[in-house]
N, C-alpha and C positions, 0 to 999 in steps of 0.2 A: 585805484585810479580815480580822478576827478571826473563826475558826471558831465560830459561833453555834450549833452542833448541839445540845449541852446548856443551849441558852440555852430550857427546854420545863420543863414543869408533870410531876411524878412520874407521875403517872397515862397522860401520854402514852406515855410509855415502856412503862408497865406493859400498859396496851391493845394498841400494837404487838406484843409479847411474847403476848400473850393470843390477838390474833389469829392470830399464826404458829402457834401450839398448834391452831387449829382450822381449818375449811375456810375461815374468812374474809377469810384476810390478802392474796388476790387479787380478791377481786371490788372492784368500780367503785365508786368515789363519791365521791359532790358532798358541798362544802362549801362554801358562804356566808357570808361575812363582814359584816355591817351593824350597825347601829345601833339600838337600840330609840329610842322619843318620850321625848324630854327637856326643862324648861325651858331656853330658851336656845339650846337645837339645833332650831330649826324645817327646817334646811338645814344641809349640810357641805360644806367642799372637800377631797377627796381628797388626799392627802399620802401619803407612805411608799414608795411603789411602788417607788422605784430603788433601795432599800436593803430592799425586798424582793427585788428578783433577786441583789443580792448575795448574801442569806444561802441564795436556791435555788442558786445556780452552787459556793456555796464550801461546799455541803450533805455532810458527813463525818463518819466518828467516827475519831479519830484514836488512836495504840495506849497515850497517857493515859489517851481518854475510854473505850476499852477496857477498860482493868486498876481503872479508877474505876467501872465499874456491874458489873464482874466482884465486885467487895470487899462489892457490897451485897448479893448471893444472893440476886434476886431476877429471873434473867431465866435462860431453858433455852440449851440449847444450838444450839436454830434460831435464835434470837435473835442470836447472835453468829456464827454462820456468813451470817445476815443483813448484819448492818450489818458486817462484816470488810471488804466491797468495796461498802459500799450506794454506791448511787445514783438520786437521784429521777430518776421515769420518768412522772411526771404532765405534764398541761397546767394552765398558770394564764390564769386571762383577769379582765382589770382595769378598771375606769375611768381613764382618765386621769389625772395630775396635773392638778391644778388644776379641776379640771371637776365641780360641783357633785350632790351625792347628798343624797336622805330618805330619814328613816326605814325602816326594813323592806325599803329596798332592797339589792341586793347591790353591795357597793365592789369584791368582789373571789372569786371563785371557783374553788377547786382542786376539779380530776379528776384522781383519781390510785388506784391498789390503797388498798384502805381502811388497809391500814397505812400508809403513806405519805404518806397527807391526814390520816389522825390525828396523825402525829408532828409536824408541820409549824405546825397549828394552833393554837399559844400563842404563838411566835415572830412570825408574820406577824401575830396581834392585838396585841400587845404592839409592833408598827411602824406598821402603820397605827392600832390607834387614839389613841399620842401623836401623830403629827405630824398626821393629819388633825385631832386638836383645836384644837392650834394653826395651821393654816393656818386654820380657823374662824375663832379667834378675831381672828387676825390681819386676815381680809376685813372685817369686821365694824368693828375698830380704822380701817381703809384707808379704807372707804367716810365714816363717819363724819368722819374727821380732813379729808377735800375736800384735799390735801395730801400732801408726801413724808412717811413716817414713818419712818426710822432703827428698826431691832432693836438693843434693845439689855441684852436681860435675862442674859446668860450670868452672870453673878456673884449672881442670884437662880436661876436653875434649878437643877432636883434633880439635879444630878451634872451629869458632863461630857458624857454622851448626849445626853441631854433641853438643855443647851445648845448641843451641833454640830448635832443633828435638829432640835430645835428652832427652832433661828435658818434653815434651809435652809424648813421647814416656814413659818417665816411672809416669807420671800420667795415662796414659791407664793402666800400668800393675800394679797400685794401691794406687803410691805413694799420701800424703794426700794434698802436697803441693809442691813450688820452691824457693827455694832462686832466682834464675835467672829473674829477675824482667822483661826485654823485651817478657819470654816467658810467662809470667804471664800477662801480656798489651794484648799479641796477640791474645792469648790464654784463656782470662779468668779464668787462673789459681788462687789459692791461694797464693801470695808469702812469702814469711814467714823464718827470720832470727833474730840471736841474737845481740851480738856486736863481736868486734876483741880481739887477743891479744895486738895486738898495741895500744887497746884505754888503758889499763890496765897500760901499760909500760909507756903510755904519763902522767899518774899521778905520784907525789910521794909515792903514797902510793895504794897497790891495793883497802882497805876500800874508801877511796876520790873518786878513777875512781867508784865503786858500786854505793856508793852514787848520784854521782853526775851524773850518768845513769837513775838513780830511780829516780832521778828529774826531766829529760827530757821528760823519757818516764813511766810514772807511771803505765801504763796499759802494758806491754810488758816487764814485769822486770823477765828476764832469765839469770841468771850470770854464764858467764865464770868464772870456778874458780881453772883451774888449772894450770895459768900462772906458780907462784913462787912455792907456796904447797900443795896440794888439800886440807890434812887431816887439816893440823895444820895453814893455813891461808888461802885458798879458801873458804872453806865451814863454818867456826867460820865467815868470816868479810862477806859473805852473809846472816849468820843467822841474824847479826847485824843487816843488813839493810834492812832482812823482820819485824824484831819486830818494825826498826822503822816506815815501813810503816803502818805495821798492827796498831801502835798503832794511825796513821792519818788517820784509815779504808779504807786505800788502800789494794788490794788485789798482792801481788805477785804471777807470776809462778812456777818458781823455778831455776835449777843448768841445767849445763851442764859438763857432763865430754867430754872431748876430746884427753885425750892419758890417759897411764897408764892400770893397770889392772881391766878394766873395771865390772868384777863383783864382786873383792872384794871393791872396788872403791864402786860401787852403794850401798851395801851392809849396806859397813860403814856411806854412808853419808845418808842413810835411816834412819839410826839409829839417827845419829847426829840430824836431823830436826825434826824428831819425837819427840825426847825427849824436842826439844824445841818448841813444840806447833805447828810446821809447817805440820801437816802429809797431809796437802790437795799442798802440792807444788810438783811439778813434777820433776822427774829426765830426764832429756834429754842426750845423749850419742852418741859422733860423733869419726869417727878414722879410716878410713881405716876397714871398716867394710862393711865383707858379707851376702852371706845365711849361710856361715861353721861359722863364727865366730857368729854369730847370735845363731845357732843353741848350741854352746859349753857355750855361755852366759847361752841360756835358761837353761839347763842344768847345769848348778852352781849356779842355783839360783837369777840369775841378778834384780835386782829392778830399773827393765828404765823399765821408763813410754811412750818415745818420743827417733826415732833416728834420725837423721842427717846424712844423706850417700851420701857419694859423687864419689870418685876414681873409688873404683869396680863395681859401678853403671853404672856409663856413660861413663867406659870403657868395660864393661861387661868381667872385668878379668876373668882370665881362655880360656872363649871363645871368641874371640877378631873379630868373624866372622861368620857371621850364616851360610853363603856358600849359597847363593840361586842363581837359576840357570833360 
């Protein structure tokens, strides 16, 4: 893992410094990590934790991070006969992954010499409070959707953190799998996606691009089908090309919607498959999709089997912050 030691708020550094200057930089103490009352956060699920002991175990200043806060003249000379050989020498004690927390509770608690729980305390907020957002928001997506839900926001998250933690983050909060394939290696995750609209557009025809999918990938045939039409040419040139694999005793998955009116949408194309012998093919359903729209789907009846979510996921719209303190 990457040395995270200057990955802290100026002031921490300068307090550490401050304390060593005075009789305080050994005495004891506690710090609390929680969350204040928020819309939308009634409850949280813990997240972060094992990429918090990373950054304790790999906790350094390295003789860069040396000659870089040497240039800013702003720290004495206990300071750096300090951190020359530092090493945390605190206890941390945690909730669990995945294991639900409120407000003004403690997620997570360092004891350690007061300069040493001060230095520490921007880095572990800044881990757990993005990924405990998103395993929130993530539970919240899981319970609502009654269903598998696929992660799959990495190409809307804010950097590449917030996409690898992120995506790990909302398999805690129940997601079934990742498109994100690094956090799926790291992590032992499931990774799990379809094809594109550009593979579709690269054909003449959208039946040729089906096809010639289902021939590469015979075990994994989930078609996008609402490039050009969903009713009247997505969903007619996929049934094509489950009869022909059914009739090679290949097994297809099934469709995927991705815009459009997603429960009259599922509805129809339930019907459409059914009538033609496919009722064991799944409907899949990706779009800008949350727990509210989720919830308005169930409620009209939607026929998805499998979602795809990505944006309001792994930006956990609405709440864009858990606030933890």
């Amino acid at each position: 893992m990457r040395n995270l030691t200057l990955l802290t708020d100026l002031y921490e550094l300068t307090m550490m410094n401050a304390y060593l200057e005075t009789d305080k930089a050994d005495t004891l103490a506690n710090f609390d990590v929680f969350y204040r009352q928020r819309q939308h956060l009634e409850f949280a699920v813990c997240a972060g934790l094992d990429q918090v002991i990373d950054y304790i175990n790999n906790l350094h200043f390295d003789e860069s991070d040396i000659a870089y806060l040497k240039s800013l003249n702003l720290f004495g000379e206990k300071f750096f006969n300090t951190i020359k050989n530092f090493k945390f020498t605190g206890t941390i004690r945690a909730v669990r992954e995945g294991e639900i927390v409120f407000p003004n509770e403690p997620i997570l608690s360092v004891t350690a010499p007061l300069y040493q729980a001060q230095l520490v305390e921007t880095a572990i907020l800044n881990i757990i409070n993005h990924q405990t957002l998103i395993a929130t928001k993530s539970m919240k997506i899981c319970q609502e959707a009654k269903v598998n839900v696929m992660e799959f926001g990495l190409r809307r998250a804010q950097g590449p953190d917030a996409g690898i933690y992120g995506a790990r983050a909302a398999i805690i909060g129940g997601c079934s799998s990742t498109s994100n394939v690094l956090t799926a290696k790291d992590f032992d995750v499931t990774p799990a996606g379809t094809h594109a609209h550009s593979w579709i557009m690269s054909f003449d025809s959208e039946l040729e691009a089906f096809q010639t999918y289902a021939n590469i990938y015979p075990d994994n045939v989930m078609l996008l089908v609402d490039t050009y039409d969903t009713l009247h040419s997505g969903i007619p040139n996929a049934i094509k090309v489950f009869d022909e694999m059914k009739a090679k005793g290949q097994k297809p998955i099934g469709i995927r919607l991705d815009s459009g009116d997603l429960a009259s949408l599922s509805k129809k194309a339930r019907k459409m498959m059914d009538e033609a012998g496919h009722t064991d093919c799944k409907i899949c359903a990706s779009g800008d999709i949350d727990e509210y729209i989720l919830s308005s789907l169930n409620q009209q009846g939607a026929k998805i089997d499998i979602y795809g979510i990505g944006t309001k996921l792994i930006t956990s719209a609405l709440t864009p912050a858990l606030g933890g303190v």
